[in-house]
C-alpha positions in Angstrom: 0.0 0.0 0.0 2.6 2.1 0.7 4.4 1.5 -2.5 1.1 2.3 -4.5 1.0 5.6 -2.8 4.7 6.9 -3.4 4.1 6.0 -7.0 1.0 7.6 -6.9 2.2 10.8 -5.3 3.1 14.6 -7.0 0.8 15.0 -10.0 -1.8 11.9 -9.8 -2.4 12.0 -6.0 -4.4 15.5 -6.8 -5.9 13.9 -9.7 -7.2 10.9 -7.8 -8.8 13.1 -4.8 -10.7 15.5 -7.4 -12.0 12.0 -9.0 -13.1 10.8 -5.5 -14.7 14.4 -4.9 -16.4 14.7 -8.1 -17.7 11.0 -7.7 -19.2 12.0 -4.4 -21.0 15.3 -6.2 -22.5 13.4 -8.7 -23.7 10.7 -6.2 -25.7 13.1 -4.5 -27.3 15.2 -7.6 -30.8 14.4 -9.1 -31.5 11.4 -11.6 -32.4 13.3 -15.0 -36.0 13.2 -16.1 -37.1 11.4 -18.7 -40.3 9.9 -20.6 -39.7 7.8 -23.4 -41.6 5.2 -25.1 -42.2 1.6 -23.9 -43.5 -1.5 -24.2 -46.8 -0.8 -22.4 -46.9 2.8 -22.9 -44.9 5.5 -21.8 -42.1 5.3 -19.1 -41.4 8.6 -16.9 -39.0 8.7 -14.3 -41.4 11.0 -11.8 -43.9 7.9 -12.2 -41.3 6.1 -9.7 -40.4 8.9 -7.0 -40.8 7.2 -3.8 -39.5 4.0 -5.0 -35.9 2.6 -5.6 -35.1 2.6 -9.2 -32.1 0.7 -10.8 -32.2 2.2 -14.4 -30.3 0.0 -17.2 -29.3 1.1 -20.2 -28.7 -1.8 -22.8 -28.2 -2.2 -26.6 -29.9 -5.7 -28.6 -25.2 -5.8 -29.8 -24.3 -6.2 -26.2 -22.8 -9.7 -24.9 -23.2 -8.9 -21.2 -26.8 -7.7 -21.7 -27.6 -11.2 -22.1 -26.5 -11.7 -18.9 -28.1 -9.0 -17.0 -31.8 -9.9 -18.2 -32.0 -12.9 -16.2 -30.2 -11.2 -13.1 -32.5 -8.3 -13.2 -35.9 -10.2 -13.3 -34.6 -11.7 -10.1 -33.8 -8.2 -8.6 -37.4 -7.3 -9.9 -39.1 -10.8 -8.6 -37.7 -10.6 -5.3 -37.2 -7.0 -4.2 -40.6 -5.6 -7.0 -42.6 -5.6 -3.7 -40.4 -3.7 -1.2 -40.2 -1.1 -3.7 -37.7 -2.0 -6.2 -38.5 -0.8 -10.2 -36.2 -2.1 -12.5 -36.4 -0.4 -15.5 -34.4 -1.1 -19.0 -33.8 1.8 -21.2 -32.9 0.2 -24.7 -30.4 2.4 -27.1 -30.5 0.8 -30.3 -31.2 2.7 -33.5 -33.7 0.4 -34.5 -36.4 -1.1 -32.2 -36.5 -4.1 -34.2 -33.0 -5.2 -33.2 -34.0 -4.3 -29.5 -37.6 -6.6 -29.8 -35.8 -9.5 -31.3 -33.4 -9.3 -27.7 -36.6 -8.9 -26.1 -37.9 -12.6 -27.7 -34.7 -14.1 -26.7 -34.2 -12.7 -23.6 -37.8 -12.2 -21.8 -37.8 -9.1 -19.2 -40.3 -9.2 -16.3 -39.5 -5.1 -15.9 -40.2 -2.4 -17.8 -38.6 -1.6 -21.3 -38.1 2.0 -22.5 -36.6 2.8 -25.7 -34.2 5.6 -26.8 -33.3 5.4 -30.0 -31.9 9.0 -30.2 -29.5 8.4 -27.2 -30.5 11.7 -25.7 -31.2 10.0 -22.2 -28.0 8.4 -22.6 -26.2 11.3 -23.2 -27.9 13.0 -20.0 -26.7 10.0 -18.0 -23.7 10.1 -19.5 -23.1 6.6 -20.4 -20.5 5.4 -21.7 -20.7 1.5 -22.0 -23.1 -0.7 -22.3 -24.7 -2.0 -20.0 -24.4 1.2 -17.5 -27.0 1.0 -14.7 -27.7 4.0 -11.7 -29.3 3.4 -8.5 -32.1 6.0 -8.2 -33.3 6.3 -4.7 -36.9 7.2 -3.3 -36.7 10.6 -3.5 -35.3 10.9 -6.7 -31.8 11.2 -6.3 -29.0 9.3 -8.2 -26.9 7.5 -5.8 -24.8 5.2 -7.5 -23.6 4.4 -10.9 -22.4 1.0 -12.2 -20.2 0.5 -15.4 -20.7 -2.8 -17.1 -21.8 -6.2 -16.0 -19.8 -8.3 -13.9 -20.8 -11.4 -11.9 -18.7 -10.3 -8.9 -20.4 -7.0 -8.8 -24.3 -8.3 -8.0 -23.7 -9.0 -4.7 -22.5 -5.0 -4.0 -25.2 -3.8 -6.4 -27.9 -6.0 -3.9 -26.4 -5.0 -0.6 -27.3 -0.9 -2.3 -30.6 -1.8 -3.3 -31.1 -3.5 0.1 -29.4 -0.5 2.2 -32.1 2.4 -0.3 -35.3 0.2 0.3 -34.5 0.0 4.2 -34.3 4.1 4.0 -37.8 4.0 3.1 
């Protein structure tokens, strides 16, 4: 540890505490609003505020995707009724690539499509799958990059810790 932090002292020691800082700032701020289209009508954030919303944005091209679906109708089974919404926000140009995704991969949550990318771009993602934890009053309290196995487990304990804030 102490090697890591000479080598990381002078010029990337400031660097790394402004990262930490900002990453704490944009914990904290409010999840952008959005309505899109959806499968059963349309999706808008404010329909949610008072629940815990993990947000997911996928793309029909994306290998991990496939393993998120399965993952997050388990989140949805098991934590739907404590006040979890799980809801997918697809980003592919064409909605036929994202229904085709849909008939492999089955999603017991709600499916929002943004073919323009401008709900992306206000979440700034920048890989696919990126999912945000949303909490009950509307503000976005974590952010996730990818989908890793080794990461559910952290991702459940947050969901766990925002529905016990009630």
């Amino acid at each position: 540890m102490i090697r890591f932090l000479r080598k990381i002292s002078g010029k990337l020691l400031p660097l790394t505490v402004l990262l930490i800082l900002l990453s704490a700032a944009r914990a904290e701020e409010a999840a952008p609003a959005f309505s899109l289209p959806g499968e059963a009508g349309p999706v808008n954030l404010a329909a949610y505020r008072g629940k815990v919303v993990y947000i997911d944005f996928w793309a029909s091209w994306c290998a991990p995707c496939r393993k998120s679906f399965p993952w997050m109708n388990d989140l949805q089974r098991r934590y739907g009724k404590q006040g979890l919404a799980v809801v997918a926000i697809n980003v592919d140009k064409k909605e036929g690539a994202a229904r085709a995704f849909l008939a492999d991969y089955p999603a017991q949550f709600t499916i929002a499509f943004d073919p323009a990318g401008r709900v992306a771009e206000a979440y700034r993602v920048r890989t696919m799958p990126s999912s945000y934890l949303i909490d009950r009053k509307g503000a976005l309290r974590s952010t996730h990059l990818g989908f890793f196995d080794a990461n559910k487990l952290r991702i459940e304990e947050e969901i766990r810790q925002l529905l016990a804030e009630g």
